[in-house]
C-alpha positions as CSV (number, residue, x, y, z in Angstrom):
1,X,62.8,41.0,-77.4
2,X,61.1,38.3,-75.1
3,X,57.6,38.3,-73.8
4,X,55.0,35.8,-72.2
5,X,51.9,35.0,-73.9
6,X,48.7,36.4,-72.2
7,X,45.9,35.2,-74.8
8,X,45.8,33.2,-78.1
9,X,42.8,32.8,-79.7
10,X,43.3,29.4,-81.9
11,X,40.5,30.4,-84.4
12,X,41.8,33.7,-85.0
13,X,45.6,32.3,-84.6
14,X,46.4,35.6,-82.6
15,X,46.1,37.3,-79.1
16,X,48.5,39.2,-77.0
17,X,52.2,38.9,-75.6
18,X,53.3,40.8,-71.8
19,X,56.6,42.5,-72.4
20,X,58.8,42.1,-69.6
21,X,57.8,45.6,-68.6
22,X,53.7,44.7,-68.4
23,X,52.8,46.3,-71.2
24,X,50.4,44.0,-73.8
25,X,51.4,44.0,-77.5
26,X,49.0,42.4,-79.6
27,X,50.3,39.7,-82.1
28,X,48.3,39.5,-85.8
29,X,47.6,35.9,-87.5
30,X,50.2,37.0,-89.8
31,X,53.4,37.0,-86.8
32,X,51.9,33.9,-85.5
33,X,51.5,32.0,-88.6
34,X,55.5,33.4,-89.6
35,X,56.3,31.7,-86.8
36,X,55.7,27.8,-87.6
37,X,54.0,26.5,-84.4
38,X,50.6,25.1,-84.4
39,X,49.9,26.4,-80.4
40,X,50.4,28.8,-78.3
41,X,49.7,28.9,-74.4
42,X,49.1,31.8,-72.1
43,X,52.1,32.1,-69.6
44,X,54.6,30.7,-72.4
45,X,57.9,32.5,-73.4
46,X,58.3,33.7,-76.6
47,X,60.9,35.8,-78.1
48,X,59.5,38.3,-80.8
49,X,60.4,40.8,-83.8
50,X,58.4,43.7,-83.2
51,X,57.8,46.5,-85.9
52,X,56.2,50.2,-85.6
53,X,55.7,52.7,-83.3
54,X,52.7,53.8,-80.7
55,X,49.6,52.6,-81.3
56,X,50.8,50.9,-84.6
57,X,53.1,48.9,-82.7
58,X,52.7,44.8,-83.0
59,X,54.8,41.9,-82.9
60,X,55.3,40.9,-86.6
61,X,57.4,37.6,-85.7
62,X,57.2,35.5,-82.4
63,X,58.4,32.0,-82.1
64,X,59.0,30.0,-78.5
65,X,61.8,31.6,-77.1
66,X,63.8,28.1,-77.1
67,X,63.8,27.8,-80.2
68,X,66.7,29.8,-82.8
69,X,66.1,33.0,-84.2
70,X,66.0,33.2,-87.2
71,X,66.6,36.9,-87.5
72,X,70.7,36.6,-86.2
């Protein structure tokens, strides 16, 4: 799944990605620090592993979508 950063908080390390649809997902600390970078910035691609459903949904994984996945 691929998104575009919206907001990233660099204290908190976490914020929100738009899914191609519009809808916001919020990304945890936890998905961002997973992910290796050191930055994130708002209009940036990023591709994403997303777990749960409903409210409980979240990105759990997102690196910049140039970059390999590591989950093929």
């Amino acid at each position: 799944m691929q998104g575009t950063v919206h907001t990233f908080d660099p204290a908190t390390r976490s914020g929100t990605v738009l899914l191609d649809d519009g809808t916001p997902l919020p990304y945890p600390a936890s998905a961002f620090d997973a992910s290796g970078l050191r930055l994130l910035r708002p209009g940036q691609r990023v591709r994403l592993k997303v777990e749960g459903e409903g409210a409980e949904r979240a990105a759990v994984f997102l690196t910049i979508a140039t970059m390999s996945d590591p989950f093929v």
